[in-house]
LUMDO-390569 format. One record per atom (N, C-alpha, C): atom name; residue number from 1; x, y, z; residue in three letters. Coordinates in Angstrom, 2 decimals, padded with zeros to 5 digits. Atoms other than C-alpha are relative to their C-alpha. Example, Ala and Ser with C-alpha at 12.3 -4.5 7.8 and 13.67 -1.06 7.14 Angstrom:
residues 2
<node atomo="N" num="1" u="000.89" v="-001.19" w="000.00" residuo="Ala"/>
<node atomo="CA" num="1" u="012.30" v="-004.50" w="007.80" residuo="Ala"/>
<node atomo="C" num="1" u="000.90" v="001.20" w="000.00" residuo="Ala"/>
<node atomo="N" num="2" u="-000.82" v="-001.19" w="-000.06" residuo="Ser"/>
<node atomo="CA" num="2" u="013.67" v="-001.06" w="007.14" residuo="Ser"/>
<node atomo="C" num="2" u="-000.77" v="001.09" w="000.73" residuo="Ser"/>
***
This chain:
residues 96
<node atomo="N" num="1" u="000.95" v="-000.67" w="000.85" residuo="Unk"/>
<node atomo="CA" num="1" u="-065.88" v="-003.57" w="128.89" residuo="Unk"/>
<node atomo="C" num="1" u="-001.33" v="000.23" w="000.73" residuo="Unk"/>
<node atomo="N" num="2" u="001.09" v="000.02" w="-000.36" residuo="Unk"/>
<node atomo="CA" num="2" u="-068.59" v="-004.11" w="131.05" residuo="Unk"/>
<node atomo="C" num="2" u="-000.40" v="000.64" w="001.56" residuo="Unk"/>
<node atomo="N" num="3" u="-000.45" v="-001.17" w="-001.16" residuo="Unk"/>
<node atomo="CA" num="3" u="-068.75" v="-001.19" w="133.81" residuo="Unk"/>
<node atomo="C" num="3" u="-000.67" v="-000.60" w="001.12" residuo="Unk"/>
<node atomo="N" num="4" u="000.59" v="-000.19" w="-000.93" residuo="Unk"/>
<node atomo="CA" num="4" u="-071.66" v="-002.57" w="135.56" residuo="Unk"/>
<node atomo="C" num="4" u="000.45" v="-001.44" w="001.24" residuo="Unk"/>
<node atomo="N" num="5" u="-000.29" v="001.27" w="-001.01" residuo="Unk"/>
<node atomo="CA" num="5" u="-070.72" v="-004.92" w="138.94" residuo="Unk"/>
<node atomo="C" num="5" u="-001.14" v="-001.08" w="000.51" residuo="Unk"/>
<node atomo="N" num="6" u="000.52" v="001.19" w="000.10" residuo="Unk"/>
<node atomo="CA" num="6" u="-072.42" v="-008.21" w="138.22" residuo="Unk"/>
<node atomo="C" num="6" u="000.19" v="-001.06" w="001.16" residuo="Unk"/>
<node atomo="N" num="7" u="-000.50" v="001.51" w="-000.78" residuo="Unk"/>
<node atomo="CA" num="7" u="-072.66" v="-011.22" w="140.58" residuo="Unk"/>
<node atomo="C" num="7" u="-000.47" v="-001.29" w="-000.70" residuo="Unk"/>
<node atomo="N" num="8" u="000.01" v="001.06" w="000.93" residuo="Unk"/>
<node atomo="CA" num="8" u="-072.67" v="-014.62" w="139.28" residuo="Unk"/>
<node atomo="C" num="8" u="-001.13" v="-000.15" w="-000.14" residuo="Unk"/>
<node atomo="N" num="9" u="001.68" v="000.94" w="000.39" residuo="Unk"/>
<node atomo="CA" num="9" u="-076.46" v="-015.42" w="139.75" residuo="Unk"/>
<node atomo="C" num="9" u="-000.29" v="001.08" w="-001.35" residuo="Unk"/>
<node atomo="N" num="10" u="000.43" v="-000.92" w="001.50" residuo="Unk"/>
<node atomo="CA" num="10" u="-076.98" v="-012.18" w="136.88" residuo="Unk"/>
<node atomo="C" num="10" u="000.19" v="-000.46" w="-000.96" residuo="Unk"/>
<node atomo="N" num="11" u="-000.08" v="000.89" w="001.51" residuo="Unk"/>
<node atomo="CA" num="11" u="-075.14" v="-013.65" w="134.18" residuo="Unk"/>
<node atomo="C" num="11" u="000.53" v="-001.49" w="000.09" residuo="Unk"/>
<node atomo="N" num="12" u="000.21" v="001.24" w="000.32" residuo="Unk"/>
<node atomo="CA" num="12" u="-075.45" v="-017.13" w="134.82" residuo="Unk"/>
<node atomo="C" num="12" u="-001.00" v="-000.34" w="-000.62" residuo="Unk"/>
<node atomo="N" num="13" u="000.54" v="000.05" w="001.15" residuo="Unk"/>
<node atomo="CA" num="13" u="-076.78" v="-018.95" w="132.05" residuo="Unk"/>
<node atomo="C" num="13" u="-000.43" v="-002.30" w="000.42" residuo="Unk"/>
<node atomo="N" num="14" u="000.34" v="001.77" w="-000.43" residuo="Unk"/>
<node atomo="CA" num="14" u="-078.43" v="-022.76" w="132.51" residuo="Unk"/>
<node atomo="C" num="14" u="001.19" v="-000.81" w="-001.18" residuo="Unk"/>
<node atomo="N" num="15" u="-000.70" v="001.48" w="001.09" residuo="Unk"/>
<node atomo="CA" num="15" u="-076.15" v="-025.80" w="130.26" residuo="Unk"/>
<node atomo="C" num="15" u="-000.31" v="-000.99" w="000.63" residuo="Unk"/>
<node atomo="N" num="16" u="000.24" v="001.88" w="000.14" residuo="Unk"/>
<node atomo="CA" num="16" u="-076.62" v="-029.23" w="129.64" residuo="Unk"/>
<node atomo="C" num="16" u="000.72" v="-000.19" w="000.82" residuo="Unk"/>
<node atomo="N" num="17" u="-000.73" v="000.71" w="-001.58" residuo="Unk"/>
<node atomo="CA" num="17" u="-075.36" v="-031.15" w="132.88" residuo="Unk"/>
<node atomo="C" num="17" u="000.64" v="-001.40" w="-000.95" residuo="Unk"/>
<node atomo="N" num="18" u="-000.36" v="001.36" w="000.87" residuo="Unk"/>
<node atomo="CA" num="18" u="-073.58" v="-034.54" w="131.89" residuo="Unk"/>
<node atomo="C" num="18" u="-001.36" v="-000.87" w="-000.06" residuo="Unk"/>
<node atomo="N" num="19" u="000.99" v="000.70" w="-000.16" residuo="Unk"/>
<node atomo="CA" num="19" u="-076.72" v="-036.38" w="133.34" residuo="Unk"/>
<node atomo="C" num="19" u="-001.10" v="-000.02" w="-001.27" residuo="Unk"/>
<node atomo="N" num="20" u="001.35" v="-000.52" w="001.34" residuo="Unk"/>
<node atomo="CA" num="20" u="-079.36" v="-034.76" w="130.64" residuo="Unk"/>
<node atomo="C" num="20" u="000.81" v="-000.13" w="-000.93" residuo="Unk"/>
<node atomo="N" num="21" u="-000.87" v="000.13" w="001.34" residuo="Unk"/>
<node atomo="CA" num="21" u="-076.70" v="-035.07" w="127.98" residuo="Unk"/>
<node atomo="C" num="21" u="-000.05" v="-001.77" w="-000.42" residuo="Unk"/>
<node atomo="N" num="22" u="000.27" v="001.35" w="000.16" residuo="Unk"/>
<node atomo="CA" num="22" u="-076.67" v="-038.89" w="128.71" residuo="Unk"/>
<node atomo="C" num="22" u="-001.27" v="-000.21" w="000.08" residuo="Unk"/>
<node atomo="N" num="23" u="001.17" v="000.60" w="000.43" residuo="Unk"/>
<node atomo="CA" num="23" u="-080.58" v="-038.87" w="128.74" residuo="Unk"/>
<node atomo="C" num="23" u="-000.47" v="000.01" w="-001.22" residuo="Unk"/>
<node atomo="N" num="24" u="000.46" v="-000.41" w="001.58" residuo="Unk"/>
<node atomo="CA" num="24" u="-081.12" v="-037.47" w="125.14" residuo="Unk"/>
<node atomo="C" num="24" u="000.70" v="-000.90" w="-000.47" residuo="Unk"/>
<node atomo="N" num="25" u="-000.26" v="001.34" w="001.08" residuo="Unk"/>
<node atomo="CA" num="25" u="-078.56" v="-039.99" w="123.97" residuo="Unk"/>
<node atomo="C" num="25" u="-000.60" v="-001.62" w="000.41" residuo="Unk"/>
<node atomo="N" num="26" u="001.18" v="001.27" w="-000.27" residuo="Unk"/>
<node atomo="CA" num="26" u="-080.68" v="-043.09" w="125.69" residuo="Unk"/>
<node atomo="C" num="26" u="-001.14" v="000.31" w="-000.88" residuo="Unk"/>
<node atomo="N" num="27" u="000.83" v="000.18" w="000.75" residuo="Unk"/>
<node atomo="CA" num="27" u="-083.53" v="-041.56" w="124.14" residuo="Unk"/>
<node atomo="C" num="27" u="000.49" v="000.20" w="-001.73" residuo="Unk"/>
<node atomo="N" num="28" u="-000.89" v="000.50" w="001.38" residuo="Unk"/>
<node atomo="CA" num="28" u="-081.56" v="-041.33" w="120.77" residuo="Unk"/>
<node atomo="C" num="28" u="000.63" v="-001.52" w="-000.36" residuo="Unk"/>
<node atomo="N" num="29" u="-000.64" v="001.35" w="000.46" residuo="Unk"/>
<node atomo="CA" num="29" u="-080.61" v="-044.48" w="120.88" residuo="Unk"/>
<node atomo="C" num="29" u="-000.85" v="-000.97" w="000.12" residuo="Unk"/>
<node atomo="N" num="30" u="001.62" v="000.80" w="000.18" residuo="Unk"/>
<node atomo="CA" num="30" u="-084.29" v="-045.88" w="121.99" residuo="Unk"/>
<node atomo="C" num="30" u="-000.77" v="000.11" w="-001.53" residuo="Unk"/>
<node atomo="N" num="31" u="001.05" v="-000.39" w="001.68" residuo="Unk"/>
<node atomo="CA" num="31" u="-086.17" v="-043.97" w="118.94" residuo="Unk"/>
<node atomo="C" num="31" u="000.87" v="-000.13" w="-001.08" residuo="Unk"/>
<node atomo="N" num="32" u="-000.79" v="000.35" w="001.04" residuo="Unk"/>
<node atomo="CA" num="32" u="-083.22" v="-045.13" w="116.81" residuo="Unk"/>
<node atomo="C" num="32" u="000.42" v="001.32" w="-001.38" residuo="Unk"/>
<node atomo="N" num="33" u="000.20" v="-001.34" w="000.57" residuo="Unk"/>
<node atomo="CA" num="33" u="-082.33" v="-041.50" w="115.53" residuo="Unk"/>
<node atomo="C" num="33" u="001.46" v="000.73" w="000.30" residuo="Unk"/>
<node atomo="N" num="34" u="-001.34" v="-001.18" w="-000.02" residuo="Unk"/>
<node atomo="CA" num="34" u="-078.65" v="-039.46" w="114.89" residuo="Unk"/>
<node atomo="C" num="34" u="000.29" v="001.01" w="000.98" residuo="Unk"/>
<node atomo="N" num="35" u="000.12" v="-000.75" w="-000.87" residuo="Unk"/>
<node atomo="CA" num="35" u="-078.12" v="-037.65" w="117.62" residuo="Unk"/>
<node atomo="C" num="35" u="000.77" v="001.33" w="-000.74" residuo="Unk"/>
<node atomo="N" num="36" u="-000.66" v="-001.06" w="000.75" residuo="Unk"/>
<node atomo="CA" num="36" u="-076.99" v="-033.70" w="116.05" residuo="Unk"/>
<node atomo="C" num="36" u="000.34" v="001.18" w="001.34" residuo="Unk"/>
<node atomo="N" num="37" u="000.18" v="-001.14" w="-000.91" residuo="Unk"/>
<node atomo="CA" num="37" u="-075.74" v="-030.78" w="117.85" residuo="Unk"/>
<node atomo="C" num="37" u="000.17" v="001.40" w="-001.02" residuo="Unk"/>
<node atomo="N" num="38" u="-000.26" v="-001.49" w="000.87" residuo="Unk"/>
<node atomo="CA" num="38" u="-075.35" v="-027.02" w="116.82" residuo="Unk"/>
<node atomo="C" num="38" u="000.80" v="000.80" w="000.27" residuo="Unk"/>
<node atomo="N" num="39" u="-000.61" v="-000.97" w="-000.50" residuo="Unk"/>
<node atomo="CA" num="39" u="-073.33" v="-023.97" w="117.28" residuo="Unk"/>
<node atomo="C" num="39" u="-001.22" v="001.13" w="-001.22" residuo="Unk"/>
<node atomo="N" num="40" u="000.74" v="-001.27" w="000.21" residuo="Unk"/>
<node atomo="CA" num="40" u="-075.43" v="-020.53" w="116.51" residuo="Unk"/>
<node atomo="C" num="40" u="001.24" v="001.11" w="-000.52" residuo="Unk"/>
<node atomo="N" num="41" u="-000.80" v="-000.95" w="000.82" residuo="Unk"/>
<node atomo="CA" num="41" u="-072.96" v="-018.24" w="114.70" residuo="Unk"/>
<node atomo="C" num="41" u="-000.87" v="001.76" w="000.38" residuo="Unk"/>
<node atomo="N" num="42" u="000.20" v="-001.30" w="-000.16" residuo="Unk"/>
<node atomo="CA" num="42" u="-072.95" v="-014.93" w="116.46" residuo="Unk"/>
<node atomo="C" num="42" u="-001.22" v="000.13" w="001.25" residuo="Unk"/>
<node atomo="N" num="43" u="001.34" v="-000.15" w="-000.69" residuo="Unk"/>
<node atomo="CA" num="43" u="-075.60" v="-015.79" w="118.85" residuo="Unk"/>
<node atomo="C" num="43" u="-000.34" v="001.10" w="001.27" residuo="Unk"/>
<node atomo="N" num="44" u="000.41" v="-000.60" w="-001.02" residuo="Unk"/>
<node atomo="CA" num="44" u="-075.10" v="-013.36" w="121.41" residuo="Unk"/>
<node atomo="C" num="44" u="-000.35" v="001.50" w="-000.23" residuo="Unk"/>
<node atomo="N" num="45" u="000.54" v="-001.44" w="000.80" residuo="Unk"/>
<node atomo="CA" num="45" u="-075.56" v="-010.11" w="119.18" residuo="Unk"/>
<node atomo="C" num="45" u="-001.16" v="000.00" w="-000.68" residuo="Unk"/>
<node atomo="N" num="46" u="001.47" v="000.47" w="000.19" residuo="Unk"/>
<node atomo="CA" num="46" u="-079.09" v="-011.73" w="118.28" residuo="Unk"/>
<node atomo="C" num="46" u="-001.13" v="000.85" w="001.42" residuo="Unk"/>
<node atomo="N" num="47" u="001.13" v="-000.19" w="-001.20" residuo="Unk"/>
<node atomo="CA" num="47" u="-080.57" v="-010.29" w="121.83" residuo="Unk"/>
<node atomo="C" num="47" u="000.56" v="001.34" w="000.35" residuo="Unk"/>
<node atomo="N" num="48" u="-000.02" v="-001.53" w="-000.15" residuo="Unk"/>
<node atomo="CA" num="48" u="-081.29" v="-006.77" w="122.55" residuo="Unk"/>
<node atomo="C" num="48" u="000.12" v="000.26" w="001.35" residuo="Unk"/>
<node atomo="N" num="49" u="-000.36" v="-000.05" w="-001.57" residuo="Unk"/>
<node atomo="CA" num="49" u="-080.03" v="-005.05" w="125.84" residuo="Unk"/>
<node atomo="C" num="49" u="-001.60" v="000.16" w="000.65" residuo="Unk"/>
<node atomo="N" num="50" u="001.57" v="-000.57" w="-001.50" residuo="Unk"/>
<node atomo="CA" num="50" u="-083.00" v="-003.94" w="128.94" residuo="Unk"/>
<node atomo="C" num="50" u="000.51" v="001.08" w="-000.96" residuo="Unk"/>
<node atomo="N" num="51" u="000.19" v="-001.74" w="-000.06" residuo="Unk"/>
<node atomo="CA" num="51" u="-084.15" v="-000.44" w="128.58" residuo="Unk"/>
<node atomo="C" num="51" u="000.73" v="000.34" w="001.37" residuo="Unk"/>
<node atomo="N" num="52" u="-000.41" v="-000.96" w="-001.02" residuo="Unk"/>
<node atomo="CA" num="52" u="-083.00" v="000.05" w="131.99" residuo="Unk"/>
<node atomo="C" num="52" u="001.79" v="-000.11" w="-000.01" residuo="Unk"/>
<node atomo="N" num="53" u="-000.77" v="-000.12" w="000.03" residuo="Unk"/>
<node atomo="CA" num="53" u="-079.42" v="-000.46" w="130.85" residuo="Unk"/>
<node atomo="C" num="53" u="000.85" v="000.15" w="-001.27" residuo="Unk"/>
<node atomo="N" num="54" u="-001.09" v="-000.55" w="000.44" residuo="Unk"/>
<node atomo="CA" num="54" u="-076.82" v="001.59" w="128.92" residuo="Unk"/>
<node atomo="C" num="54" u="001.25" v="-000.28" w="-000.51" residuo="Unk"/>
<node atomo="N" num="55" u="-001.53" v="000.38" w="000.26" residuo="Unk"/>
<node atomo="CA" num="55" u="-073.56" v="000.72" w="127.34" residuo="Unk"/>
<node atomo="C" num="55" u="000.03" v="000.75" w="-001.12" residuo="Unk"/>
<node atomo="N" num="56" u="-000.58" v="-000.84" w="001.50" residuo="Unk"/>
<node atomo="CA" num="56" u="-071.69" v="002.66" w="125.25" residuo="Unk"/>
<node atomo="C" num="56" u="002.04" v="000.27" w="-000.13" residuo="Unk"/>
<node atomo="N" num="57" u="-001.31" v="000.41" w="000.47" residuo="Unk"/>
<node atomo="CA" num="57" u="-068.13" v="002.18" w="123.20" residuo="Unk"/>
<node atomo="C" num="57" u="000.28" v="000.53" w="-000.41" residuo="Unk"/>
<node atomo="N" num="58" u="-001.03" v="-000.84" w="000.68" residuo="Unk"/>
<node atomo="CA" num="58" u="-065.60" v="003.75" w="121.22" residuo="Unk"/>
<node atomo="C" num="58" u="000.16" v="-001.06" w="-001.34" residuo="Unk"/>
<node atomo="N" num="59" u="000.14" v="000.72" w="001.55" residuo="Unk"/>
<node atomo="CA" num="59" u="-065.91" v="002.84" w="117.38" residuo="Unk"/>
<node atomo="C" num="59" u="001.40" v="-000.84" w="000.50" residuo="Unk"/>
<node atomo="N" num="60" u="-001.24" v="000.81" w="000.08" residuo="Unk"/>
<node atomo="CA" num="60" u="-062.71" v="000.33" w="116.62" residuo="Unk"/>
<node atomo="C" num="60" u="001.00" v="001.13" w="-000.33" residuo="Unk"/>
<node atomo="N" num="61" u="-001.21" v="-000.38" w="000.16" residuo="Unk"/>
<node atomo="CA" num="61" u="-059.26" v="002.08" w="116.54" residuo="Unk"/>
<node atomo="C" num="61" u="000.04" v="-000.13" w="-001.73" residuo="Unk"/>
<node atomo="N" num="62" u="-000.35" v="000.20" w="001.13" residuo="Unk"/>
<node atomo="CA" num="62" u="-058.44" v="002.90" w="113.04" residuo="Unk"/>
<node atomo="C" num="62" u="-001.18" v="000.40" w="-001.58" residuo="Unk"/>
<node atomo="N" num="63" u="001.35" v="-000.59" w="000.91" residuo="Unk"/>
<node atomo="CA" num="63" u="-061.97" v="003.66" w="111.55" residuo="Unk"/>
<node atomo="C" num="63" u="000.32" v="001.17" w="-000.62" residuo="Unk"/>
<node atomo="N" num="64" u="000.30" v="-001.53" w="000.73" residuo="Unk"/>
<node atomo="CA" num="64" u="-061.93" v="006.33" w="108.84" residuo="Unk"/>
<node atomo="C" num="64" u="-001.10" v="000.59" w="-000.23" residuo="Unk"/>
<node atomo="N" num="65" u="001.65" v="-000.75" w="000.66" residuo="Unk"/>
<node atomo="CA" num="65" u="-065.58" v="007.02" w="108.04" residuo="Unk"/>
<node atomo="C" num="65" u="-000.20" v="000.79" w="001.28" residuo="Unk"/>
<node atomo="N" num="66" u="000.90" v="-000.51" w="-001.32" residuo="Unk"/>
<node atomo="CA" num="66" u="-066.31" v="007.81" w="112.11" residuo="Unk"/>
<node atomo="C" num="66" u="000.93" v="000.81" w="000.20" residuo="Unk"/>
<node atomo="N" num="67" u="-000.64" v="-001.53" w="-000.25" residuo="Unk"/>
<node atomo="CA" num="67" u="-065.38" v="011.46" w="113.04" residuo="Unk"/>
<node atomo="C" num="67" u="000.70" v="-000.57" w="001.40" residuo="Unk"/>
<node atomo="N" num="68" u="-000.49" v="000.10" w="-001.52" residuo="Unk"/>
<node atomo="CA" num="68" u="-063.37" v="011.80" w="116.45" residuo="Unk"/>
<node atomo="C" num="68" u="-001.35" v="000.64" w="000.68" residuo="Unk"/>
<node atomo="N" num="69" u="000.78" v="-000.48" w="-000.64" residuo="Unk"/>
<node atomo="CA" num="69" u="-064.89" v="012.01" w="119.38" residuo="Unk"/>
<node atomo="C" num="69" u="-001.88" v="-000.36" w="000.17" residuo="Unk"/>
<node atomo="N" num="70" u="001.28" v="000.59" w="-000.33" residuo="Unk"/>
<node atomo="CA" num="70" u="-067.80" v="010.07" w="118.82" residuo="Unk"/>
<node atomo="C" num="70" u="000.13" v="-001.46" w="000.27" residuo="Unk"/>
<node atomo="N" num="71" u="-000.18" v="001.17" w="-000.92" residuo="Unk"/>
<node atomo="CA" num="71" u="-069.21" v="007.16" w="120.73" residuo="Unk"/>
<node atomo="C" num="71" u="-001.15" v="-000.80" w="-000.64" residuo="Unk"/>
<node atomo="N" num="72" u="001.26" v="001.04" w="000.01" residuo="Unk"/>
<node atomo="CA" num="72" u="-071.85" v="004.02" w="120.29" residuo="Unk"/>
<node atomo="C" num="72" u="-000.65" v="-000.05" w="000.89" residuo="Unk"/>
<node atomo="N" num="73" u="001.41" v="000.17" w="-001.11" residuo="Unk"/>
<node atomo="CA" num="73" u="-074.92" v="003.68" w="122.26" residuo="Unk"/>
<node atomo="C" num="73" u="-000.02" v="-001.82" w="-000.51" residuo="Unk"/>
<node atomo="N" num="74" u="000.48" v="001.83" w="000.78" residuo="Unk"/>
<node atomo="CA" num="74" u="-075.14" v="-000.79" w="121.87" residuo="Unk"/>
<node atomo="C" num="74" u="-001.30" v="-000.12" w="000.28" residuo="Unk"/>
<node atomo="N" num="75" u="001.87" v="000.04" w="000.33" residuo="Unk"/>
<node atomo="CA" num="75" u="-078.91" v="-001.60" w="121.26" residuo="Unk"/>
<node atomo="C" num="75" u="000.24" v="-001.55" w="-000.02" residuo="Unk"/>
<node atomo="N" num="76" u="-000.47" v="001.87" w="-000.33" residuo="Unk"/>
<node atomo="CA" num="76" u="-077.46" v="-005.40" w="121.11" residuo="Unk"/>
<node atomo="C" num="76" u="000.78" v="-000.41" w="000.72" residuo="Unk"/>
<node atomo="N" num="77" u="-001.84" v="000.68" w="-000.48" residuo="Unk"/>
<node atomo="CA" num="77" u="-075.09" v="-007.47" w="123.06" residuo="Unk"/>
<node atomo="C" num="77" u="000.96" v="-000.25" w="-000.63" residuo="Unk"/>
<node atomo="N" num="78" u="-000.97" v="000.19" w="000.27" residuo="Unk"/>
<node atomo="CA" num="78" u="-072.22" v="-007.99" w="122.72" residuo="Unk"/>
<node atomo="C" num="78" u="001.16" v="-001.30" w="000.35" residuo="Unk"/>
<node atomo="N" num="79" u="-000.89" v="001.03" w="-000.84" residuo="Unk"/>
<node atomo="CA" num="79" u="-069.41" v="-010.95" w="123.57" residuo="Unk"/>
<node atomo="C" num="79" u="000.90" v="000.39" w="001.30" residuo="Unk"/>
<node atomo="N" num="80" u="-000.66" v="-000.09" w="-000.79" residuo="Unk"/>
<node atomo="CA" num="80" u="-067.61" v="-009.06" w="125.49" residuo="Unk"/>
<node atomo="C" num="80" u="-000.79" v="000.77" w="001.73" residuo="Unk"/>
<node atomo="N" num="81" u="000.97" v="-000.35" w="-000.58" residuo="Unk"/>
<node atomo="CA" num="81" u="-070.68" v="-008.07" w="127.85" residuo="Unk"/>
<node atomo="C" num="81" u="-000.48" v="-001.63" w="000.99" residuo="Unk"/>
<node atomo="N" num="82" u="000.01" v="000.63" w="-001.27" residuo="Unk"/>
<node atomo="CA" num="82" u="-070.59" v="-010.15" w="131.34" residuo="Unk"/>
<node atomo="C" num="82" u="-001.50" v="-000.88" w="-000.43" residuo="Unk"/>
<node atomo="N" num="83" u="001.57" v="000.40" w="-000.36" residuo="Unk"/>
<node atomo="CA" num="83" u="-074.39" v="-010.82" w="130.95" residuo="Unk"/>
<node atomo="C" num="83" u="-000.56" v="-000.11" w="-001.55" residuo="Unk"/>
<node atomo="N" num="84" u="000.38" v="000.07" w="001.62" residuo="Unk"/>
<node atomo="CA" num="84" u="-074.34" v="-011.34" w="126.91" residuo="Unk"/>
<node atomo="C" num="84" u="-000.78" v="-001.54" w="000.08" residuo="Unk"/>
<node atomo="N" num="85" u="000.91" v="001.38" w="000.13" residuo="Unk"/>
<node atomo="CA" num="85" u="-075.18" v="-015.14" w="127.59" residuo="Unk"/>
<node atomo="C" num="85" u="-001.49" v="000.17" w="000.90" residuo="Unk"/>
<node atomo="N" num="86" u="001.20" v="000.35" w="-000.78" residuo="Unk"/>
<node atomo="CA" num="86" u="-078.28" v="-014.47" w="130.25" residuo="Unk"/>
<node atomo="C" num="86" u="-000.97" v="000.75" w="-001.13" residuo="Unk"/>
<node atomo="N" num="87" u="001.46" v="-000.62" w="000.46" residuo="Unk"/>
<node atomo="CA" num="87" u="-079.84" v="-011.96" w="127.65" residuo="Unk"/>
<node atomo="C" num="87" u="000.00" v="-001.16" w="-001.59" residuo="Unk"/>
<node atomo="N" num="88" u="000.32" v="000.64" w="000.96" residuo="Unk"/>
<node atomo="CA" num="88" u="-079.27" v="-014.45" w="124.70" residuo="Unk"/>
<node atomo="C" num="88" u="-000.84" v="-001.54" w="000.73" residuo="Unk"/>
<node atomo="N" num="89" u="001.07" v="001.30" w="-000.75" residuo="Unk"/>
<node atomo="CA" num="89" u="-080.82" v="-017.46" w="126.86" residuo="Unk"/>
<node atomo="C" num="89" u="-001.90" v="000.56" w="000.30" residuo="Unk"/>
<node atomo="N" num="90" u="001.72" v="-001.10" w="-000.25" residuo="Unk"/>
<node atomo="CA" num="90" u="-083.96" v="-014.81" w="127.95" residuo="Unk"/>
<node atomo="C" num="90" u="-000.78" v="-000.30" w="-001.33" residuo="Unk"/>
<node atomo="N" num="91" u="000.74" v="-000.26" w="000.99" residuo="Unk"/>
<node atomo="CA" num="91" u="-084.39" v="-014.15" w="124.69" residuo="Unk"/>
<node atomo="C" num="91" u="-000.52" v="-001.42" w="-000.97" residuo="Unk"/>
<node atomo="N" num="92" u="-000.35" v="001.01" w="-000.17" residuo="Unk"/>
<node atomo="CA" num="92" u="-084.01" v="-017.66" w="124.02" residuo="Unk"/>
<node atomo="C" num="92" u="-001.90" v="-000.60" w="000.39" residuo="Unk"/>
<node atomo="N" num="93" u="000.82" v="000.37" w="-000.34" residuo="Unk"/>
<node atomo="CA" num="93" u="-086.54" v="-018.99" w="126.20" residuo="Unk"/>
<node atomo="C" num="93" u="-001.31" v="000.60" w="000.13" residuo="Unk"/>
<node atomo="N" num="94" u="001.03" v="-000.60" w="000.59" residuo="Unk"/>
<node atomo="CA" num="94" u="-089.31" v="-016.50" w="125.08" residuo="Unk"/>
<node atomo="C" num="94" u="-000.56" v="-000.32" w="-001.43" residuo="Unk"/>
<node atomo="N" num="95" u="000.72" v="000.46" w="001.20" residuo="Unk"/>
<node atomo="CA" num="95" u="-089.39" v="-017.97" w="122.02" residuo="Unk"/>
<node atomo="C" num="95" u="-000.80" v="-001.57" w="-000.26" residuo="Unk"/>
<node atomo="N" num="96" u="000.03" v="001.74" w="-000.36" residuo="Unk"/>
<node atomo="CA" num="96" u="-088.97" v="-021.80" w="122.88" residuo="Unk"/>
<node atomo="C" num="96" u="-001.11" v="-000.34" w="001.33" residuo="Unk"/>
***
């Protein structure tokens, strides 16, 4: 799906190492506190593409409302978009 030729440093995305995973539970278990985790539902269609890049799809197979012959311009990521996790981390760490 994703036309453009990526190398790994583009859409690599930082994660928790084991090391930092075992420091939050030391300090969870110092300040005497539940340690919780999360999952984000949908999180990678939360972050909007660059301007300087383009993608565009073919509605789903089977659609009746969309005429033939027409296409999507994506304005969001997507999952199936190589570099969907670096722009949801970006967007991510602009807020955090």
């Amino acid at each position: 799906m994703d036309p453009y030729p990526w190398t790994k440093q583009d859409y690599f995305t930082p994660v928790q190492t084991q090391m930092e995973l075992r420091l939050l539970i030391a300090i969870a278990v110092n300040l005497k506190v539940i340690p919780k985790s999360g999952n984000i539902s949908q999180a990678f269609v939360q972050s909007k593409l660059p301007d300087d890049k383009t993608y565009i799809c073919r509605p789903p197979v089977g659609c009746s409302i969309i005429p033939k012959n027409i296409y999507w311009k994506l304005l969001k990521t997507l999952y199936g978009l190589k570099r969907s996790p670096r722009h949801w981390y970006e967007m991510v760490k602009t807020i955090l």
